[in-house]
C-alpha positions as CSV (number, residue, x, y, z in Angstrom):
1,X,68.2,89.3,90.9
2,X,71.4,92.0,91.9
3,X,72.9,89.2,93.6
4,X,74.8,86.4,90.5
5,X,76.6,83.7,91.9
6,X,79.7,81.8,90.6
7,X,77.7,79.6,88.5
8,X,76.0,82.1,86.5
9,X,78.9,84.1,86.1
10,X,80.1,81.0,84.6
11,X,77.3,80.0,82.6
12,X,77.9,83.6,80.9
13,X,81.1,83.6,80.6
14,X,80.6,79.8,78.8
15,X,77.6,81.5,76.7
16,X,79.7,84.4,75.5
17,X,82.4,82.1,74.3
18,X,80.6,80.0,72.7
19,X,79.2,83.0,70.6
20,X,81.8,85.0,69.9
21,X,85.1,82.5,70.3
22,X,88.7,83.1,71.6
23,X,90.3,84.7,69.2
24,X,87.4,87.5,69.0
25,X,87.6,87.7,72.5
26,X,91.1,88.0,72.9
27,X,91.8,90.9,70.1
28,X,88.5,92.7,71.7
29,X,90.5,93.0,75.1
30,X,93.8,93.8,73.6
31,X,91.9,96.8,71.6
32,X,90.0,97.8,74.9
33,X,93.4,97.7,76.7
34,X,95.1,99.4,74.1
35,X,92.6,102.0,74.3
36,X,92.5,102.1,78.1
37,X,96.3,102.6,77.8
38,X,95.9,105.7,75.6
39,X,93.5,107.0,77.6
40,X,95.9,107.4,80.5
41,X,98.8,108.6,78.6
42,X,96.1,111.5,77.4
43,X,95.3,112.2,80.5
44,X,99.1,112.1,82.0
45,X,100.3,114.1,79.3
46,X,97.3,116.8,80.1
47,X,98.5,116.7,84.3
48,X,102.3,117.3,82.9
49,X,101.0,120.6,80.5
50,X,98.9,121.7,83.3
51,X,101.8,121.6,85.6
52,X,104.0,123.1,83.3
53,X,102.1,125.7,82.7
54,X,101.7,126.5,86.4
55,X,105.3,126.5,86.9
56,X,105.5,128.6,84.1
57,X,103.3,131.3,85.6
58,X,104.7,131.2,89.2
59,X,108.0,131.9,87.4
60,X,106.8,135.4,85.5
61,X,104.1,136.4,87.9
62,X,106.1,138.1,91.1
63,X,105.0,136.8,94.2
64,X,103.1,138.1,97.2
65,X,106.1,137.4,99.3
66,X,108.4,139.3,97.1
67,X,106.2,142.3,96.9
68,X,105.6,142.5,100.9
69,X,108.8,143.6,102.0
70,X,109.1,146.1,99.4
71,X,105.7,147.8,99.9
72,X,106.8,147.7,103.8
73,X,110.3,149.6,103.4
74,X,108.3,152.4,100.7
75,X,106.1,153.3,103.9
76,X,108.9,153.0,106.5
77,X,111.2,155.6,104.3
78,X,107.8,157.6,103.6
79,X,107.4,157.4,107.5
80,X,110.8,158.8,107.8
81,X,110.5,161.2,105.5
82,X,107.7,163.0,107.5
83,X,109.2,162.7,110.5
């Protein structure tokens, strides 16, 4: 039963035009593409915000790289100091 063939596939695909007719058919698929579209310009947009917003934070936050050398040189001149 999982497995259809090309004739049944055909058969339905006769069937269903037959029922509902070409020009149903065809403004059903350009409103399910035209929703499909959306859908990936939503989810586009959303990737672009979210890596905007990263960007933005890496710029403000200071990084661990930044901060390392500093903390090293504090304890080296600390280091001297007590020497």
């Amino acid at each position: 039963m999982g497995n259809m063939g090309i004739w049944q596939l055909l058969i339905i695909a006769v069937i269903v035009i037959l029922l509902f007719g070409t020009k149903k058919l065809r403004s059903l698929g350009g409103d399910l593409g035209g929703a499909v579209k959306g859908f990936k310009n939503a989810m586009s947009s959303e990737e672009e915000k979210k890596a905007l917003e990263e960007t933005a934070a890496e710029k403000t936050a200071p990084s661990v790289e930044k901060t390392a050398p500093n903390a090293e040189k504090k304890t080296e001149s600390k280091d001297k100091e007590q020497v």
